[in-house]
C-alpha positions as CSV (number, residue, x, y, z in Angstrom):
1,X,-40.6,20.4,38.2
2,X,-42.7,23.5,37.1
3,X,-42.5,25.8,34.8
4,X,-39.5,27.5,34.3
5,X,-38.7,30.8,34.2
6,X,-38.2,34.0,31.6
7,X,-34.6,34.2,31.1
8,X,-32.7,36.9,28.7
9,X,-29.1,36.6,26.9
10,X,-28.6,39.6,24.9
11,X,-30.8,38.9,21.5
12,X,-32.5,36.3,22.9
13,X,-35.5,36.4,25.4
14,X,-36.9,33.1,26.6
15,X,-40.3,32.3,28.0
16,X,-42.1,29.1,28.9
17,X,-43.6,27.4,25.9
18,X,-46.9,28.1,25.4
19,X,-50.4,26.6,23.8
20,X,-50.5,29.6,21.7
21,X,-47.3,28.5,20.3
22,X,-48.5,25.7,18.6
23,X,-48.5,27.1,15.3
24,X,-44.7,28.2,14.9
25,X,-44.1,24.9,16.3
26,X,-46.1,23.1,13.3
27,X,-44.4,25.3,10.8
28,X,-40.7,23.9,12.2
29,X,-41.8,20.3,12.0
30,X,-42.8,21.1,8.1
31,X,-39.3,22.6,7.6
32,X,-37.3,19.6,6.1
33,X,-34.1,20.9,6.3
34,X,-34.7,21.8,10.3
35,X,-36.1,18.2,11.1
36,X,-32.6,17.0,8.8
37,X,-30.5,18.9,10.7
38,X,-31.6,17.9,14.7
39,X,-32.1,14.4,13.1
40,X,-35.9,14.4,13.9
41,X,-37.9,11.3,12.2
42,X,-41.2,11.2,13.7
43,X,-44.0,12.7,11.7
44,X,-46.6,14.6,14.3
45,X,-50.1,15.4,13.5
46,X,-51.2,19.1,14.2
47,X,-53.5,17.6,17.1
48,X,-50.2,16.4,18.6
49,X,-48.5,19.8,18.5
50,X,-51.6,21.2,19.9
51,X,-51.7,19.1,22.6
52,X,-47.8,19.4,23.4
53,X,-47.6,23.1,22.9
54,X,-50.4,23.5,25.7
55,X,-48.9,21.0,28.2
56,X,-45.2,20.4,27.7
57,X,-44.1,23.5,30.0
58,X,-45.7,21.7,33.0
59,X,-44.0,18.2,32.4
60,X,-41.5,17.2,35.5
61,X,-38.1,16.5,34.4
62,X,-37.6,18.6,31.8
63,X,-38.1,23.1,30.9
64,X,-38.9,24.0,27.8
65,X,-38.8,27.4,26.5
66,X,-39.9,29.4,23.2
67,X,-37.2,31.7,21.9
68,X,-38.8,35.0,20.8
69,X,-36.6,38.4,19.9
70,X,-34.7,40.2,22.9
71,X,-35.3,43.6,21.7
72,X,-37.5,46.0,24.3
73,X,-39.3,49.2,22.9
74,X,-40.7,51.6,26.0
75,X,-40.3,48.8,28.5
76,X,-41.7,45.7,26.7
77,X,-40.4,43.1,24.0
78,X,-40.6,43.9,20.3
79,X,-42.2,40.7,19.5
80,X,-43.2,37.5,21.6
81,X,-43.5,35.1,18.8
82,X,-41.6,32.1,19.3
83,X,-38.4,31.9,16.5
84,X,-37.2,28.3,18.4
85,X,-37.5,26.6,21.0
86,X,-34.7,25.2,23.5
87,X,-35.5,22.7,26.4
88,X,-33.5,21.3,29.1
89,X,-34.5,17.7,29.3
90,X,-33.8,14.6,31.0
91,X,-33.1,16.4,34.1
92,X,-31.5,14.0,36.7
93,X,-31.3,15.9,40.1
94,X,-29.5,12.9,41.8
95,X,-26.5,12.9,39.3
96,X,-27.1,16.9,38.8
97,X,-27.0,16.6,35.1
98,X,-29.2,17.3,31.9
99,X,-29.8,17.0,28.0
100,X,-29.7,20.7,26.0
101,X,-31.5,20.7,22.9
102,X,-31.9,23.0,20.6
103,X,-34.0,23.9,17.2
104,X,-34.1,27.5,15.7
105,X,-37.0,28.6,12.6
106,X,-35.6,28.6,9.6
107,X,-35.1,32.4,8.6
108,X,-33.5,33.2,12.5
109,X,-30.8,30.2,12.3
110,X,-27.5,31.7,11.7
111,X,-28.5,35.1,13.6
112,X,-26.8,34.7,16.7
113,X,-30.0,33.7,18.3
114,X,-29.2,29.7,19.3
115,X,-25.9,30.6,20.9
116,X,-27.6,33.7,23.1
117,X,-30.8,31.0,24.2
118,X,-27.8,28.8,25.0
119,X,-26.1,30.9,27.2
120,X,-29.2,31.9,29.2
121,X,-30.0,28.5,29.6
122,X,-26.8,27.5,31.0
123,X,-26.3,30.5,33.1
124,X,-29.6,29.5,34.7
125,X,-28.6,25.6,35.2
126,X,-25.3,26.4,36.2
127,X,-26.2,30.1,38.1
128,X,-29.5,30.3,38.7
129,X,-31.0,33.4,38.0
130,X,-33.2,37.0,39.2
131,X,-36.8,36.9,38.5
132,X,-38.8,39.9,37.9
133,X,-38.3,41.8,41.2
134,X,-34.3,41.2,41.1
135,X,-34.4,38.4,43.7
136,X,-31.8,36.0,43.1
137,X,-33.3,32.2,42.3
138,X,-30.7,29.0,42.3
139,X,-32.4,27.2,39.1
140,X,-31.4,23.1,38.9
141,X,-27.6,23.6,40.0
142,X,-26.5,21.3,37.5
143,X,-23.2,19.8,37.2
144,X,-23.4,18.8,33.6
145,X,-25.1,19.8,30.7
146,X,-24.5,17.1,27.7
147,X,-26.4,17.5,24.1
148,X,-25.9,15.5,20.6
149,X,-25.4,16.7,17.4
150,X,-25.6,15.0,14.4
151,X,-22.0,15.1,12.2
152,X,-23.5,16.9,8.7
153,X,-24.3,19.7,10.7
154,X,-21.3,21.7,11.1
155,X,-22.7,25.1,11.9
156,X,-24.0,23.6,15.5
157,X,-21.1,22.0,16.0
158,X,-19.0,24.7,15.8
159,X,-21.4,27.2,17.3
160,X,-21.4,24.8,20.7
161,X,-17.3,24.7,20.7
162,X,-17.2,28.3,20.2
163,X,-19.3,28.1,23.1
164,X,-17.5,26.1,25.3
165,X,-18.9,22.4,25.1
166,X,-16.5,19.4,24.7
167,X,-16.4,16.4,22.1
168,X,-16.4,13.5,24.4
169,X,-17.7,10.6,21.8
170,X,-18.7,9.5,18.8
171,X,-21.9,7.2,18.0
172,X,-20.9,5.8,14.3
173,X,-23.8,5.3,12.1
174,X,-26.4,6.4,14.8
175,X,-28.5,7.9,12.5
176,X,-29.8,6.7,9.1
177,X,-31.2,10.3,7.4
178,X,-31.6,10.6,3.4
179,X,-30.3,7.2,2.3
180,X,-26.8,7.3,4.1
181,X,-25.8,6.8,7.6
182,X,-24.7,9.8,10.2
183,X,-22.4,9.8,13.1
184,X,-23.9,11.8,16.2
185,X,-21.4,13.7,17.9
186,X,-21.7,14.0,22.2
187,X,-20.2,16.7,23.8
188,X,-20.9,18.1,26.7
189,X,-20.2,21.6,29.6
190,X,-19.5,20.8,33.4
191,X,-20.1,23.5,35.7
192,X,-16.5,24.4,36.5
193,X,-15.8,25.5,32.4
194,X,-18.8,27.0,32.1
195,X,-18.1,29.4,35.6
196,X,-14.1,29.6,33.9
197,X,-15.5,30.7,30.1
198,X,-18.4,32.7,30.7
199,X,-18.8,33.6,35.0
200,X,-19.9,37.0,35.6
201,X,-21.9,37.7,32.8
């Protein structure tokens, strides 16, 4: 697996995840309420974001991506800065099949962002995609795309329904987060819903 590739979905404009990134990335693992929400535990030093910011977009298995602004001024993004990030992991090319995750900056959650990085991520697992010259590349051709969320955070569970992912399973108690015990929710897309909700985009 290499790196993957820019993709764009409206607001959202996704590039590979970068070493320069490494500082947005420390900011969302101070943000409480963020690390809450996706259910995230582990404590990192900066050396460890560091050294994953500059390496994790040439890991096999998985592409990772930093979310930055899809508004172009004269030909050229507004901005580059990464607002989230959004990975495709656990990519299992036997069974065709990955894990979508999913974290957004504090300030740009609620903006429509997450649900634009979602559907360029899917078009390009399910799709493929063009790259810079308008020549058409087949991505992963997945099958299934699956991602958890935990059940005290309603606004991702209703933004991936809206868009088109299915409960399929509950894991009671899964998660022990500020003194009380959470159910994690699995849902999931195959590639025959996605082509009926959101082909020919």
């Amino acid at each position: 697996m290499t790196r993957g590739p820019e993709l764009r979905s409206g607001l959202a404009r996704l590039r590979p995840m970068e070493a320069r990134d490494a500082e947005r990335i420390w900011e969302a693992v101070q943000d409480s309420e963020g690390l809450r929400l996706t259910g995230t535990t582990q404590q990192f030093t900066r050396q460890q974001i560091d050294e994953w910011a500059a390496t994790i977009s040439d890991q096999p298995g998985r592409y990772d991506w930093a979310i930055t602004p899809g508004q172009y001024r004269d030909g050229k993004p507004i901005s580059d800065d990464l607002i989230g990030e959004i990975c495709l992991n656990s990519i299992d090319e036997y069974k065709r099949s990955a894990n979508l995750r999913l974290q957004l900056l504090k300030e740009y959650r609620g903006r429509g962002y997450g649900g634009e990085a979602i559907l360029a991520v899917l078009k390009f697992a399910f799709e493929g995609y063009r790259d810079h010259d308008g020549e058409y590349e087949p991505g992963p051709r997945l099958h299934r795309v699956s991602l958890d969320v935990l059940a005290l955070n309603p606004r991702a569970l209703q933004l991936y329904e809206s868009l088109g992912f299915t409960q399929e399973g509950r894991l009671r108690d899964a998660h022990y987060i500020d003194g009380a015990w959470v159910d994690v929710i699995l849902m999931s897309m195959l590639v025959d819903e996605y082509h009926d909700r959101h082909g020919n985009r």
